[in-house]
Wavefront OBJ file of the C-alpha trace (Angstrom):
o trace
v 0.000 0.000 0.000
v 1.623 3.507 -1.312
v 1.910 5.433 1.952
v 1.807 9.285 1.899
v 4.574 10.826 2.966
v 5.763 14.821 3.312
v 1.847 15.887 2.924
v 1.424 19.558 4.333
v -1.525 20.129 6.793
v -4.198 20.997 4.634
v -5.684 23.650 7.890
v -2.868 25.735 8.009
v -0.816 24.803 4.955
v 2.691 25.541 7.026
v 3.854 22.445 9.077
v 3.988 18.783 7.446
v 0.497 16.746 7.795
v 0.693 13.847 10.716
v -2.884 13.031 11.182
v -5.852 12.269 8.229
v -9.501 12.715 9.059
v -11.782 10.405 7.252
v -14.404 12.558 7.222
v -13.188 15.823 6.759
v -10.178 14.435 3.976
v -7.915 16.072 5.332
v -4.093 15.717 6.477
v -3.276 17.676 9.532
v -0.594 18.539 12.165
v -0.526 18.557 15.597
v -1.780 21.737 16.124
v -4.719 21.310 14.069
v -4.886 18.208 15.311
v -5.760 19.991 18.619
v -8.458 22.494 17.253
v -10.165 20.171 15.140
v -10.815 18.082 18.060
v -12.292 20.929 20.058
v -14.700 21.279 17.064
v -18.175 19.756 18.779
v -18.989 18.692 15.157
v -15.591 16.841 14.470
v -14.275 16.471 17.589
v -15.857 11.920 17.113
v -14.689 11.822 13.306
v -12.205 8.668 12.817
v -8.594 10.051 12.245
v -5.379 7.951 11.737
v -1.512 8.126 11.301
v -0.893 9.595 8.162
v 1.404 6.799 6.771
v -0.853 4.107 7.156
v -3.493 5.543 5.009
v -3.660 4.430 1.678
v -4.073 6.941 -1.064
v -7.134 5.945 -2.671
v -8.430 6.865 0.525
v -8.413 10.496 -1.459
v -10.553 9.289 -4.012
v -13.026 6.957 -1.642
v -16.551 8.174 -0.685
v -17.855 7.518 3.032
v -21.157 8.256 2.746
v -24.199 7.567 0.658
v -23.425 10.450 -2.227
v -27.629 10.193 -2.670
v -28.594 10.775 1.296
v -24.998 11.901 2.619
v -25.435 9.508 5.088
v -22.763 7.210 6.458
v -22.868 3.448 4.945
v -24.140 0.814 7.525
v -25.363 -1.318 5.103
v -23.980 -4.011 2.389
v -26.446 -4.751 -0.334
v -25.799 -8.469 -0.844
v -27.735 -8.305 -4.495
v -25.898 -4.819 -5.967
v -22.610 -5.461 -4.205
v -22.150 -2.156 -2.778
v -22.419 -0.538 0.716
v -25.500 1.496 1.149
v -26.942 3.792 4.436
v -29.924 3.595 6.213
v -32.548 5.116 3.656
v -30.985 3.485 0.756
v -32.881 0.014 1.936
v -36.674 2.284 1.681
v -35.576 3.231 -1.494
v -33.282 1.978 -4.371
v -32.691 -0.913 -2.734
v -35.827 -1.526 -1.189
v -36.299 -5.348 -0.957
v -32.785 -6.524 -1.479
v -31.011 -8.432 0.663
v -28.666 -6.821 2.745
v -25.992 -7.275 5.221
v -24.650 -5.343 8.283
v -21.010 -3.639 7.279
v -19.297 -5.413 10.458
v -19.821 -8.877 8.437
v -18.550 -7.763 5.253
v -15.595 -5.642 6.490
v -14.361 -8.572 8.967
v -15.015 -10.828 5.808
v -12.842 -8.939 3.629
v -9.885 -8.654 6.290
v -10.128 -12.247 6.519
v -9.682 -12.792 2.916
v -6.706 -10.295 2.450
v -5.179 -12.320 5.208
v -5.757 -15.305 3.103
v -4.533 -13.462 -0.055
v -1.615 -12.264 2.016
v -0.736 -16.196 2.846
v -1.499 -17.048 -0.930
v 0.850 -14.730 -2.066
v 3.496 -15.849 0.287
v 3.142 -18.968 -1.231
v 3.397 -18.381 -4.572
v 6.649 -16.713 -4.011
v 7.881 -19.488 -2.394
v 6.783 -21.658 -5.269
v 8.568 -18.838 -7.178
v 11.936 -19.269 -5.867
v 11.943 -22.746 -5.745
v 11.499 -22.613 -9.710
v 14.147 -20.265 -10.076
v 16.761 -22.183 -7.632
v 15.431 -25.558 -9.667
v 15.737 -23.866 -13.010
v 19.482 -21.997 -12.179
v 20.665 -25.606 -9.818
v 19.894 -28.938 -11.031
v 18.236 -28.099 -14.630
v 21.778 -26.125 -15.720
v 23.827 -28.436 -13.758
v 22.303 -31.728 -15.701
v 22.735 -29.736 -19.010
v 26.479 -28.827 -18.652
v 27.232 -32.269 -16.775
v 25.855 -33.668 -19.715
v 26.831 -31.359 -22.641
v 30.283 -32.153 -21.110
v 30.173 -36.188 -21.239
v 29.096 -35.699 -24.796
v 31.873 -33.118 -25.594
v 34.487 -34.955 -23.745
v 33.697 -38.235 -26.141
v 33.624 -36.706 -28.761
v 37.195 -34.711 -27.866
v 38.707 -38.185 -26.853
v 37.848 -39.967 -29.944
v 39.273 -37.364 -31.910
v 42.309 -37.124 -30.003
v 42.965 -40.599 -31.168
v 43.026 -39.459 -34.975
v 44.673 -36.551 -36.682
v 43.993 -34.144 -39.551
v 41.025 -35.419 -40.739
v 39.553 -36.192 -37.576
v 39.902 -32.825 -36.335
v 37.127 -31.902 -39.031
v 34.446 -33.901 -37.628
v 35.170 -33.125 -34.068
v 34.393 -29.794 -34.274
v 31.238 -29.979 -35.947
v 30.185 -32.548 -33.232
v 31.611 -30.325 -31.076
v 29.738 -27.229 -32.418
v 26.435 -28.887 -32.161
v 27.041 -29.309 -28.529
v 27.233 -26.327 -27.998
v 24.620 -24.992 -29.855
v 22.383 -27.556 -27.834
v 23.540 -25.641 -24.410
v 22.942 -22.363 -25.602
v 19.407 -23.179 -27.365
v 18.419 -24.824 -23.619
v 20.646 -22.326 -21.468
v 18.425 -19.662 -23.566
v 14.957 -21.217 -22.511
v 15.645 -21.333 -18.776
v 17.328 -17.528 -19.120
v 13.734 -16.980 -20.852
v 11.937 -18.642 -18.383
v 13.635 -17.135 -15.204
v 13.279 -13.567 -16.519
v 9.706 -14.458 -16.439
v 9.383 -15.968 -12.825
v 11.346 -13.263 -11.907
v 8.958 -10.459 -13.119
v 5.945 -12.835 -11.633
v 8.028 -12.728 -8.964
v 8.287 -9.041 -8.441
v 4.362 -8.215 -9.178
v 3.591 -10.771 -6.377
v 5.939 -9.086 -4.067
v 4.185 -5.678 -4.651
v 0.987 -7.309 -4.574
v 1.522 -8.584 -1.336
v 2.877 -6.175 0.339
v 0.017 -4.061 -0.566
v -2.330 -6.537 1.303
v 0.061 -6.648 4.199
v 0.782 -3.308 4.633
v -3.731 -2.665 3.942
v -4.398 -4.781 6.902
v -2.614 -1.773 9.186
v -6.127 0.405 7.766
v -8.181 0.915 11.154
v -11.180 2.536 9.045
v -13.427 0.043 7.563
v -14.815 1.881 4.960
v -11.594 3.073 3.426
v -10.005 -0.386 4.183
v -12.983 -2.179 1.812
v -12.767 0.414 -0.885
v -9.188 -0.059 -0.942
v -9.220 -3.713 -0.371
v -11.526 -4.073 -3.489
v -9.249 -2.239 -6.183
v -5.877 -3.879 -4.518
v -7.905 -7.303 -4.820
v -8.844 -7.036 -8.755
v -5.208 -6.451 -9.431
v -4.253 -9.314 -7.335
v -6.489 -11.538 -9.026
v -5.370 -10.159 -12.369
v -1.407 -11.930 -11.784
v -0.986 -14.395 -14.004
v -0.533 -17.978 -12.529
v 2.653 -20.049 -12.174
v 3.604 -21.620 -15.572
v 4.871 -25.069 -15.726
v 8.544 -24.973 -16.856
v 9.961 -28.414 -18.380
v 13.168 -30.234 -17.911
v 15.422 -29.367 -20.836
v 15.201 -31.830 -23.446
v 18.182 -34.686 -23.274
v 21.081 -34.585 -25.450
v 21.070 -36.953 -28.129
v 24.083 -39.630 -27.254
v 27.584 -39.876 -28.875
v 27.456 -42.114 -31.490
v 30.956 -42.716 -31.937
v 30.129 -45.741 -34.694
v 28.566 -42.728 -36.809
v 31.666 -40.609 -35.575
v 34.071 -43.304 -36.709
v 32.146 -43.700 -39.983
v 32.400 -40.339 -41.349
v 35.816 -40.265 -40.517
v 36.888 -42.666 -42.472
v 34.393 -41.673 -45.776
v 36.817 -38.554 -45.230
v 39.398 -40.200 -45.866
v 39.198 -42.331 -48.423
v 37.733 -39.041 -50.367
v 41.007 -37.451 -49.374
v 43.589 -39.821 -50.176
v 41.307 -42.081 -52.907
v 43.511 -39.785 -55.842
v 46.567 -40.863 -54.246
v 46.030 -44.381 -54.294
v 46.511 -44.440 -50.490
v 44.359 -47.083 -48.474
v 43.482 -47.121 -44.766
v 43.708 -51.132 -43.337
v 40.130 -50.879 -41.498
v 38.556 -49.427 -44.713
v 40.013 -51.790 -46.765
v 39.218 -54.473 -44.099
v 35.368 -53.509 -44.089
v 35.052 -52.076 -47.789
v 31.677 -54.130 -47.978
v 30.144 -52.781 -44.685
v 31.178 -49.038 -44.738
v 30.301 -49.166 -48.610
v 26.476 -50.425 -47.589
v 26.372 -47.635 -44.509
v 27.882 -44.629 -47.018
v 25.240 -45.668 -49.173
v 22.337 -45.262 -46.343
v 24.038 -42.014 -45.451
v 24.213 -40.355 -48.367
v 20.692 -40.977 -48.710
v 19.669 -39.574 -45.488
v 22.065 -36.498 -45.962
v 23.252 -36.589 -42.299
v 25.209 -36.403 -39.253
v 24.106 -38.197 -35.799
v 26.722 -37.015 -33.251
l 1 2 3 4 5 6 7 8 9 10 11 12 13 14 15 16 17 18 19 20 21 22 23 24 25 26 27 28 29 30 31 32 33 34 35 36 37 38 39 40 41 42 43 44 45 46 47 48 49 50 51 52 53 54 55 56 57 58 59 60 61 62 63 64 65 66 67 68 69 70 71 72 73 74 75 76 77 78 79 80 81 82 83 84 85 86 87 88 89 90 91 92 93 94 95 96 97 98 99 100 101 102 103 104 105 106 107 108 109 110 111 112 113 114 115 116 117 118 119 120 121 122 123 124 125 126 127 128 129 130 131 132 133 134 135 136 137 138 139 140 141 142 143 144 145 146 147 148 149 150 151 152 153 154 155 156 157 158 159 160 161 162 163 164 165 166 167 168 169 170 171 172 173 174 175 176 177 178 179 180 181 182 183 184 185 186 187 188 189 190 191 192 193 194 195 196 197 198 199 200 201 202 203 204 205 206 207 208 209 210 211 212 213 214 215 216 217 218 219 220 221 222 223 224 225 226 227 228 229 230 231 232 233 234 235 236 237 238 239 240 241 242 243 244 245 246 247 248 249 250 251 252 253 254 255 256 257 258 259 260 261 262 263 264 265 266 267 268 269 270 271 272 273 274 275 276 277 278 279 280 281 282 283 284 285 286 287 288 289 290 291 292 293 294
């Protein structure tokens, strides 16, 4: 709730406002404070701390704007408060309810709201510390087994080899990033749920410090429709697994490399010539799928 803070005293318009009348809508100092008490017709009008009222307080009505009487009632079928000669006339024949009921019900339910929210940033920062903990740590502990196969196969091999390992190596990466860039999308999200929930909460915590009913409903109505207006929790996935090193593939293309590279030098590699029939049938396959399984 936006307190109001460094308000002159609306009476004399010299020292700072510490006091707020309800009725009269009006911050005032101590001094005024005095006088307007001594006032037989506002010496009983409800006054309060200035920096626990809220400032829609400004903008709220406290009595019936038809009779300019003060609201006693709750009309149960218009949802709205009403005063005494509102149920002879407008709402003659509704049902109605005393304000007492409807205020305490409303403090109970920002108390409930206030708990909700409370909640929800827990569930909040459990996502977050899930999402930035065990979700990274399985895609790096993983991206690295991958990348450290493929890095120690090609270790065993040079020239050629080289070739293939980095694209392997490349598409590793790219498969951290791409995920790495989903949770990064994800958290900025929570963390902006995260933030309106805070605000929203606070709001309800720091409205439950209103002593005047009226204002505290009025208040507790328009902080309400924003609460309800947060958007829920969305389920975030586990990042989708890394395809396995395939080191037969890996071991495959290497050695189509090199035959292509040293084929015009009459050169011959003992495991190609060893398999000729085999790699012949899978460079076959592969050239009709056009690709590369890492």
């Amino acid at each position: 709730m936006a307190q109001i803070s460094a308000t002159k005293c609306d009476l004399c318009s010299e020292k700072d406002g510490s006091i707020f009348c309800y009725e009269c809508k009006q911050a005032m100092c101590i001094s005024c404070r005095s006088l307007h008490d001594k006032i037989p017709s506002t010496r009983k009008h409800k006054v309060s701390d200035l920096n626990k009222v809220d400032r829609l307080v400004y903008q709220s009505e406290l009595e019936c704007s038809i009779h300019k009487e003060l609201f006693t009632f709750f009309c149960n079928q218009c949802k709205c408060l009403i005063c005494s000669s509102c149920l002879l006339a407008e709402h003659n024949g509704h049902k109605f309810s005393g304000t007492e009921e409807i205020f305490q019900g409303a403090r109970q339910n920002s108390i409930h709201l206030v708990s909700k929210g409370k909640e929800k940033l827990e569930e909040i920062k459990g996502a977050i510390d899930n999402l930035n903990s065990s979700h990274r740590e399985k895609i790096e502990q993983d991206s690295e087994k991958v990348e450290s196969q493929i890095k120690s196969t090609a270790d065993a091999l040079h020239g050629i080899i080289d070739i293939v390992k980095d694209i392997r190596v490349n598409e590793v990466m790219d498969y951290k990033q791409l995920e790495n860039e989903q949770i990064d999308k994800t958290v900025r999200k929570l963390e902006k749920l995260k933030v309106d929930y805070e605000n929203t909460t606070s709001t309800f915590d720091q409205l439950l410090t209103e002593t005047h009913d009226t204002t505290f409903y009025q208040s507790y109505e328009t902080h309400k429709g924003a609460f309800d207006k947060l958007d829920d929790i969305s389920k975030y996935s586990k990042p989708d697994e890394i395809r396995t090193f395939d080191e037969e593939a890996f071991f495959v293309d290497t050695l189509l490399k090199m035959t292509e590279r040293f084929k015009s030098a009459k050169m011959s590699v003992g495991i190609v010539a060893k398999n000729y029939n085999e790699i012949k049938d899978v460079t076959q396959v592969r050239s009709n799928n056009n690709m590369i399984c890492f």
